[in-house]
C-alpha positions in Angstrom: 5.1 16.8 -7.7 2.3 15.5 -5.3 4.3 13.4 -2.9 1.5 12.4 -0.6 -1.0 11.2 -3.7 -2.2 7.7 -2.7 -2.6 6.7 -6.2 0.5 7.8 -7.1 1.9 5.6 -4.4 -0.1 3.1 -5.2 1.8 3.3 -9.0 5.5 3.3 -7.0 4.4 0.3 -5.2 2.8 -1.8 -7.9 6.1 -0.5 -10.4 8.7 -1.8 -7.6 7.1 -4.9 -7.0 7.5 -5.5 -11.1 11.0 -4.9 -10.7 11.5 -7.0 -7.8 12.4 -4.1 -5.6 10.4 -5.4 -2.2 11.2 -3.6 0.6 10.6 0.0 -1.4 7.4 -1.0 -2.9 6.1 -2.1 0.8 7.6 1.6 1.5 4.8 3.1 -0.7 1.8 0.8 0.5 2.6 2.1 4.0 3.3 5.8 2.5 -0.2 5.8 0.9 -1.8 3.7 4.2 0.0 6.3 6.5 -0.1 9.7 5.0 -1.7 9.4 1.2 -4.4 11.6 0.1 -7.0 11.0 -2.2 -7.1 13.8 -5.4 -10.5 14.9 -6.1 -8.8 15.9 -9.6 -7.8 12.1 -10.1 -9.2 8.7 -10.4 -8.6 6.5 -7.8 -10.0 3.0 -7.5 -12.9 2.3 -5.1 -11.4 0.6 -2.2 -7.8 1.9 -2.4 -7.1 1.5 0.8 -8.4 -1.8 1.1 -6.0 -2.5 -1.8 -3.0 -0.8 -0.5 -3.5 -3.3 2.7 -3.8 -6.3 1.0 -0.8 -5.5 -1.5 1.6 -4.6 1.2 0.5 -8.2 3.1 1.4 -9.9 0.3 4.5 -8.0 -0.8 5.4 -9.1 3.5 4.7 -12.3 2.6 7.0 -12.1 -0.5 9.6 -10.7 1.8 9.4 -13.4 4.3 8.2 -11.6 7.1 5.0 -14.1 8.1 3.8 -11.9 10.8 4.1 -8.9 9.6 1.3 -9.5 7.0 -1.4 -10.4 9.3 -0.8 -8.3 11.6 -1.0 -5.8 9.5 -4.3 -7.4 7.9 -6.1 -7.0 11.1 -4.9 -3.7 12.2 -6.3 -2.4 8.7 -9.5 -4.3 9.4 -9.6 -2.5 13.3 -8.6 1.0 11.8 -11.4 0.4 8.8 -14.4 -2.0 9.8 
């Protein structure tokens, strides 16, 4: 229905990580980093994207991948100050 709805990938994420299903749920976070958009007709948490960030670094982290979740830590930080 709304693809691109950050909260919505936000749900996808945070649903996938429940069910152990890594790699997609790191899909989301990225989806809704990349390309989400915020619904004025929605809630959506102060500090989504912030969120989104830090959920993916740790769902890296999860995975394995060490420098992935740094990385993408600070590129968030450069892209958001």
């Amino acid at each position: 229905m709304f693809p691109e709805d950050f909260v919505l990938l936000l749900r996808l994420g945070s649903l996938k990580v429940k069910s152990g299903r890594l790699a997609e749920a790191a899909a989301d976070y990225h989806a809704a980093l990349e390309r989400g958009q915020i619904r004025t007709s929605t809630i959506h948490l102060r500090g989504g994207r912030a969120h989104a960030a830090l959920r993916l670094r740790q769902i890296y982290l999860q995975m394995g991948q060490r420098e992935d979740g740094p990385r993408l830590w600070h590129q968030f930080l450069e892209e958001e100050p």
